[in-house]
C-alpha positions as CSV (number, residue, x, y, z in Angstrom):
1,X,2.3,15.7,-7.4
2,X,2.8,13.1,-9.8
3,X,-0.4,12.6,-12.2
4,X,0.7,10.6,-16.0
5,X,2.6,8.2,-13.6
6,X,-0.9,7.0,-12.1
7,X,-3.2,7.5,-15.2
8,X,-4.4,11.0,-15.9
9,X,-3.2,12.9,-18.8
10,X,-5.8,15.8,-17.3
11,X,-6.1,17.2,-14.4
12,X,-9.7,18.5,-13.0
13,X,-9.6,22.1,-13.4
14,X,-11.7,22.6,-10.8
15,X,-9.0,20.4,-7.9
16,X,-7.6,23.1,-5.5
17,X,-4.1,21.9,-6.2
18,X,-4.7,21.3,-10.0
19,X,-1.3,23.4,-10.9
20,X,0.1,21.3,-8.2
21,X,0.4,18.2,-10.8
22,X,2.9,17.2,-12.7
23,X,3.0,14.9,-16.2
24,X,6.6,14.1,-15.2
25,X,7.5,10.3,-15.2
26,X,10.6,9.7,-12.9
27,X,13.1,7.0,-14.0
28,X,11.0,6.0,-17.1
29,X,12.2,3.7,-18.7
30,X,14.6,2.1,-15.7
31,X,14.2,-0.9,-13.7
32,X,15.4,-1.8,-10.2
33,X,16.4,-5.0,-8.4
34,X,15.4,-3.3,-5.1
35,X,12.2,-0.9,-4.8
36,X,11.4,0.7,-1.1
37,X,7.7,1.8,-0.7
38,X,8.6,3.1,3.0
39,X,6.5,6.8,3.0
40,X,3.7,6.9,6.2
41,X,1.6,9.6,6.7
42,X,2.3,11.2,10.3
43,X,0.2,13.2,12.3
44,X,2.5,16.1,12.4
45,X,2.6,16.4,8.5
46,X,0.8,19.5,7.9
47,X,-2.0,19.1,4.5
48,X,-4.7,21.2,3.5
49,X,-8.1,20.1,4.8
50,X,-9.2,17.9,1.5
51,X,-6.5,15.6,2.1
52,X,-6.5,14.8,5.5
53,X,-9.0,12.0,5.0
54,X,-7.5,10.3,2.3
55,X,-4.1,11.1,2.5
56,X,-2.6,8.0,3.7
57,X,-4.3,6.0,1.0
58,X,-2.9,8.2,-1.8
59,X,0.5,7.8,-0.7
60,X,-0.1,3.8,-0.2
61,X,-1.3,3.3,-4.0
62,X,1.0,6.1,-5.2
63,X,3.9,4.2,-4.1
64,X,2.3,1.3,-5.1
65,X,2.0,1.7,-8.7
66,X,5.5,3.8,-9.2
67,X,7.1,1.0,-7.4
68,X,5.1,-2.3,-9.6
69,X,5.9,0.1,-13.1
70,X,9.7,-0.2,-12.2
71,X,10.7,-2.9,-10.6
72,X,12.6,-5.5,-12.6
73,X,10.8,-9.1,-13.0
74,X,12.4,-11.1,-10.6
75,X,12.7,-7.9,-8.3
76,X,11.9,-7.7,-4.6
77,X,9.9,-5.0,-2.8
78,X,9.6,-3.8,0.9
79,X,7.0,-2.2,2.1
80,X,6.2,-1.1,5.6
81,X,2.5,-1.6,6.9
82,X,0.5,-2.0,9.8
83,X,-2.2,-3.7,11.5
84,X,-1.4,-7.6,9.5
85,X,-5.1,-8.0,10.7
86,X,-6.7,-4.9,8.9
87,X,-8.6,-5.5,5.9
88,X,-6.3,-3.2,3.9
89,X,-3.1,-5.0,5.0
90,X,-5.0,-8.4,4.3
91,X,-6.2,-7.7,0.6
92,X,-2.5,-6.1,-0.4
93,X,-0.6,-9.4,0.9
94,X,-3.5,-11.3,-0.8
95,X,-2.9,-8.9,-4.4
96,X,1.5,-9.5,-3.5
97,X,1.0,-13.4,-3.1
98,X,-0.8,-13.6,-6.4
99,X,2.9,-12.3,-8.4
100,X,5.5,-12.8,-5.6
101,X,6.5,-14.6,-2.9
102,X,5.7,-12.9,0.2
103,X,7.8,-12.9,3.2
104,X,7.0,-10.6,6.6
105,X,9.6,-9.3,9.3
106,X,9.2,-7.8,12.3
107,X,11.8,-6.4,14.0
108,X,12.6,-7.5,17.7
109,X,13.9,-4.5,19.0
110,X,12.5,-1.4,17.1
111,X,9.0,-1.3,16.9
112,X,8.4,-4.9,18.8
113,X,5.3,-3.8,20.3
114,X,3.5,-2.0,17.7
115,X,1.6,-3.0,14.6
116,X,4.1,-2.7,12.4
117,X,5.8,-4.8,10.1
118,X,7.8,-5.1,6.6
119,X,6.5,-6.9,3.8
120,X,9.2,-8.4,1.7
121,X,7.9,-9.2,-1.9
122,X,10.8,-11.7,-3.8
123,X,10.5,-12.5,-7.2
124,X,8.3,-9.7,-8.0
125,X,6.5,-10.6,-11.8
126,X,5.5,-7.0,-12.8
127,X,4.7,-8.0,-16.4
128,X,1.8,-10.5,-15.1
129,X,-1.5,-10.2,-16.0
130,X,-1.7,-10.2,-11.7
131,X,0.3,-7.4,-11.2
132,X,-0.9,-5.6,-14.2
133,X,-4.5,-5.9,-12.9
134,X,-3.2,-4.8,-9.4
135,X,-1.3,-1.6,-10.6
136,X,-5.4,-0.4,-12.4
137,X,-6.9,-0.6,-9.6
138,X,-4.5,0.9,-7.5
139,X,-5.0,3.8,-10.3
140,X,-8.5,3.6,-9.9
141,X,-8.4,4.3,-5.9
142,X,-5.5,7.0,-6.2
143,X,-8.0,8.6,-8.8
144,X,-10.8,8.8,-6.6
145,X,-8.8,9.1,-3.6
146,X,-7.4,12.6,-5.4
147,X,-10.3,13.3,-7.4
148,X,-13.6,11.4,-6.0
149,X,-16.2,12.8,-4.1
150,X,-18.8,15.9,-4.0
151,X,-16.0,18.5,-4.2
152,X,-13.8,16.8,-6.7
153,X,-10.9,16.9,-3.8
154,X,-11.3,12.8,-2.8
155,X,-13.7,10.7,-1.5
156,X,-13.4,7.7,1.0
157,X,-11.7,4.4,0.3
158,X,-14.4,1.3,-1.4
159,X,-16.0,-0.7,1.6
160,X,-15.3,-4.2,0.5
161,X,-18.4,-6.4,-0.1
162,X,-19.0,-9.8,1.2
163,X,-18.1,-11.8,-2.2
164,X,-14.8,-10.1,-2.2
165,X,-13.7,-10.9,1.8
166,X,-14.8,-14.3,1.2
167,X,-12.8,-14.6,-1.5
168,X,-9.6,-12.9,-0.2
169,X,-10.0,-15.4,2.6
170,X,-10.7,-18.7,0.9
171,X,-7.7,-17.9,-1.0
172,X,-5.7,-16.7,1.5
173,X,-6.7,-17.1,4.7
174,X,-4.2,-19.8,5.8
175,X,-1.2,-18.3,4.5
176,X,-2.3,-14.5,6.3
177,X,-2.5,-17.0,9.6
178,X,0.7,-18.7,8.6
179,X,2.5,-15.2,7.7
180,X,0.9,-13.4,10.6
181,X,1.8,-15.8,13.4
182,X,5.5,-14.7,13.6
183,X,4.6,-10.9,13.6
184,X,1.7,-11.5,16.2
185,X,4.0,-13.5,19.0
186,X,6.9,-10.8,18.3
187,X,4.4,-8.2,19.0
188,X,2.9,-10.2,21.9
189,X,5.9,-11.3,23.8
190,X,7.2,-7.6,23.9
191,X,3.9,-6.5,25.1
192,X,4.3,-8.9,27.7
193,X,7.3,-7.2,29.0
194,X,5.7,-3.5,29.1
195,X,4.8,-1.5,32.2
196,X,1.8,-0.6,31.4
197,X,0.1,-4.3,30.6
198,X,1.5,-5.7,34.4
């Protein structure tokens, strides 16, 4: 596991994977036009008890901040997510708007009637002081995603307060419902069509 890349130059001692981590930083120094961040966590992955529950947030921000540290300015990034609803998805397309612009696609025939969709980030502006705010605290929840808690082995993702939903919302509320509305009637009219909703 990659550990300079997100921040830390040392590793707990006391993390059960500690000589699991590696300082190696990947393609330093290269840019791309074109950065995937496509890695889901599925339930048949196989991980040792202390990363079940945080897991899939790891890998999200890991990907996250490798992708944002080399990706060209002017770049684009797609990402598969779920749920354009979930507060999670919300506040990423919220962080993307504020240093790209943000286009969503849902596939028609793959997929149609589940949650998922690809965000498709154009004119990515890495160097930003938006982005470069974005990539710390990504670094921040990988860290305590990976190192948090009682044990040192994670702890659970930041519950959101008030000020910050309302914020997220006021300034993006209307574009989530503008962006979302394609992805919801794709998802919708296939539903439509299943076995199991007639």
């Amino acid at each position: 596991m990659l550990a300079s890349e997100f921040g830390v130059d040392e590793v707990p001692s006391a993390h059960p994977e500690h000589a699991s981590f590696s300082s190696e930083r990947p393609y330093l120094g290269q840019t791309f036009h074109l950065v995937f961040c496509d890695g889901q966590v599925l339930r048949t992955h196989q991980r040792a008890e202390h990363r079940k529950q945080h897991e899939a947030l790891r890998l999200t921000v890991s990907q996250l901040i490798f992708a944002l540290q080399r990706i060209r300015p002017g770049g684009t990034l797609v990402m598969l997510l779920h749920k354009i609803e979930a507060w999670d998805t919300t506040e990423l397309l919220c962080t993307f708007s504020r240093f790209s612009s943000l286009q969503l696609f849902k596939p028609e025939k793959k997929h149609a009637i589940r949650s998922s969709f690809y965000l498709v980030a154009k004119n990515v502006q890495p160097n930003g002081d938006a982005a470069k705010q974005a990539v710390e605290v990504w670094k921040q929840a990988w860290w305590r995603a990976t190192f948090g808690g009682q044990n040192g082995a994670g702890e659970a993702k930041v519950i959101p307060d008030e000020g910050n939903v309302q914020t997220v919302l006021d300034e993006f509320g209307k574009a989530l419902v503008m962006l979302g509305r394609p992805i919801w009637d794709v998802q919708a009219n296939a539903l439509r069509k299943t076995d199991f909703v007639k």
